[in-house]
Every structure is written in C-alpha cells, then in structure tokens.
C-alpha positions as CSV (number, residue, x, y, z in Angstrom):
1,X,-27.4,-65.8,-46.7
2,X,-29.3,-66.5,-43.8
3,X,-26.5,-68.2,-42.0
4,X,-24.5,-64.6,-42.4
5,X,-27.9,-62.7,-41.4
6,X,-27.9,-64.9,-38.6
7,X,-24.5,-64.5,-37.6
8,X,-24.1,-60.7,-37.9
9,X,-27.4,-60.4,-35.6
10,X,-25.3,-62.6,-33.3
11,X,-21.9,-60.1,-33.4
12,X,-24.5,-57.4,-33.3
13,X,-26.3,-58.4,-29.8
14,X,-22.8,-59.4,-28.5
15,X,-21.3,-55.5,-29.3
16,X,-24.9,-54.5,-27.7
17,X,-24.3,-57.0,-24.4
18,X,-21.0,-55.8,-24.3
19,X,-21.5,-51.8,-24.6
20,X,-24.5,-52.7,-22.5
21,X,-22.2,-54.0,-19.8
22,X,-19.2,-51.3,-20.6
23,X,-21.7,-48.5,-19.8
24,X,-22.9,-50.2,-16.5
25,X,-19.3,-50.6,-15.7
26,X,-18.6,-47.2,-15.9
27,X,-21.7,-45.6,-14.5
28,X,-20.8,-47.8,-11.2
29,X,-17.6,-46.1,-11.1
30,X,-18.9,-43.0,-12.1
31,X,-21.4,-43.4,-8.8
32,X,-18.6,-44.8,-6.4
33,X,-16.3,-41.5,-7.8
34,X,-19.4,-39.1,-6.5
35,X,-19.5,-41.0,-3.0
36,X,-15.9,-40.2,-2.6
37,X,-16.3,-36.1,-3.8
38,X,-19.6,-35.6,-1.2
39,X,-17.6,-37.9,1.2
40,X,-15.0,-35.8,1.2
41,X,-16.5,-32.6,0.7
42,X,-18.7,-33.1,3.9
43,X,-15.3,-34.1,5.8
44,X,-13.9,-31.0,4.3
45,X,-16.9,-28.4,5.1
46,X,-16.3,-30.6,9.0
47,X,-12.8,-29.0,9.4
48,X,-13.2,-26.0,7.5
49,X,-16.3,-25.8,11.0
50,X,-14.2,-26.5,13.4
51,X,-11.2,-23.8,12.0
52,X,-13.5,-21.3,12.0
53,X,-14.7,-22.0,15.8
54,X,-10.8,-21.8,16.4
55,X,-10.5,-18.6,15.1
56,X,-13.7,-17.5,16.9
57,X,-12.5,-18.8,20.2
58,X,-9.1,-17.4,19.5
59,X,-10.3,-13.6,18.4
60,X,-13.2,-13.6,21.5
61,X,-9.6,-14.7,24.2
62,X,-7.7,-12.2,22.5
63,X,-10.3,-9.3,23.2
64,X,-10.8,-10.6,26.4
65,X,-6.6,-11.0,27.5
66,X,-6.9,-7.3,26.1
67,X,-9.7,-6.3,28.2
68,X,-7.6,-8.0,31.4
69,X,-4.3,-6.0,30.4
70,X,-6.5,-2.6,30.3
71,X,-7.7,-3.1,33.7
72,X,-4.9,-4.2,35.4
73,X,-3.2,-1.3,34.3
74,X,-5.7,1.1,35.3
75,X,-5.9,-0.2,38.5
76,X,-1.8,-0.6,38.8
77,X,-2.7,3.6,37.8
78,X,-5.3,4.0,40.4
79,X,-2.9,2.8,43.1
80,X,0.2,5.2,42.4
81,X,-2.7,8.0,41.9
82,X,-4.0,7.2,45.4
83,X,-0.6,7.2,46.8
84,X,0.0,10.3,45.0
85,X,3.7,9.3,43.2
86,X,4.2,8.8,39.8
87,X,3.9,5.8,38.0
88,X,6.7,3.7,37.2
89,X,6.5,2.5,33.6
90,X,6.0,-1.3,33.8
91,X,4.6,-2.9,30.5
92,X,4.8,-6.2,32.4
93,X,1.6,-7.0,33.4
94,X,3.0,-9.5,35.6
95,X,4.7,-7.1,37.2
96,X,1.9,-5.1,37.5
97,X,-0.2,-7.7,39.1
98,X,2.3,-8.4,41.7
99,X,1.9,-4.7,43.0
100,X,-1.6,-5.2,43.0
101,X,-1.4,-8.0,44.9
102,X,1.1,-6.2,47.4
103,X,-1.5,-3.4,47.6
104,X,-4.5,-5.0,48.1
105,X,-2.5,-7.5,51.1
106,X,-1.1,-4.4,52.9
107,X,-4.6,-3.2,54.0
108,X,-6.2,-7.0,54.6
109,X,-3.6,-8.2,56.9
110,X,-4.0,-4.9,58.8
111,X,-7.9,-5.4,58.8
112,X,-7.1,-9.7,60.2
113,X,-4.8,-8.5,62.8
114,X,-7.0,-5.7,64.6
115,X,-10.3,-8.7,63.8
116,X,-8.3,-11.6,65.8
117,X,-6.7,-8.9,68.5
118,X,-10.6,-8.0,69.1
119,X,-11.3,-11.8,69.4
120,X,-9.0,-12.4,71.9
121,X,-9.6,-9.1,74.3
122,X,-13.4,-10.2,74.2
123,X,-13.4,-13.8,75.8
C-alpha cells in the first residue's frame, strides 16, 4: 500500500510539474502576444499622427491656393477696372497672372528707361 501511496504522490507532483510548467508556457506567450498588440498599436497610433498632419497640411494649402486664386483675380479685376473695359472671362489663373505680369512690366520698363536716360544726361 505504501508502494501505491508512494507512487500516486509521484504521478501527482509530475501532473503538478507539468501543469506547473504548461501554465508558465503559456503565460510567456500570453506576454510576448501583448508586446506585439502595444507594439503595434503604438506603430499604428505613429501613422494614424502622421495622416492626420497630411490632411492638416493638405486642408491649411488648399485654403491658402484659394486665398491666391481670390486675389489674383481681384487684381486681374482691378486692372480692366482701371483701364475701364470689360473683363474678359478667364478662369485660368495662369492666364490671369500672365496679364498681371504684362501690367505691372508696362509701367516699370517705362520708369527704367526715363531713370538710365536721366543717368546718362547727368555725367
């Protein structure tokens, strides 16, 4: 009898080393799986950052390039207004820009010629 007492205590620590080393087992993985989730969640909450700054950066250039298209064609406005014709209908603001350009020259070469005609007549 004590020979079987003696050997079921033996099967019984065995099953208790084995669960023992089961449940160790499978907390370490349990731990390792967490790592990965907060690993990735910080990488995810990383991009998810940086996609909002996009849109931010996007949204703030978007107001701005409409800002820019709202003045250049005020000032495309101003000029026919000054010159007292009617505006031709561009929605290019390329276009638009181009007379601008055209506008603003006319009037600066005219001011460079008389300043370097002055120079000259002075020495």
């Amino acid at each position: 009898m004590s020979d079987r007492l003696d050997s079921l205590k033996s099967e019984y620590y065995t099953m208790i080393t084995k669960n023992d080393e089961a449940t160790m087992k499978y907390t370490n993985t349990i731990a390792d799986l967490t790592w990965q989730k907060e690993t990735a969640t910080s990488n995810c909450q990383k991009w998810e950052s940086l996609w909002t700054h996009i849109q931010n950066t996007a949204a703030r250039n978007v107001l701005l390039l409409g800002r820019v298209k709202m003045a250049t064609e005020n000032i495309y406005m101003q000029i026919y207004k000054q010159r007292g014709v009617t505006p031709k209908e561009v929605d290019n603001v390329d276009d638009q820009l181009q007379k601008i350009k055209t506008y603003i020259k006319g009037p600066y070469r005219y001011y460079c010629g008389i300043f370097k005609a002055g120079k000259k007549g002075s020495f």
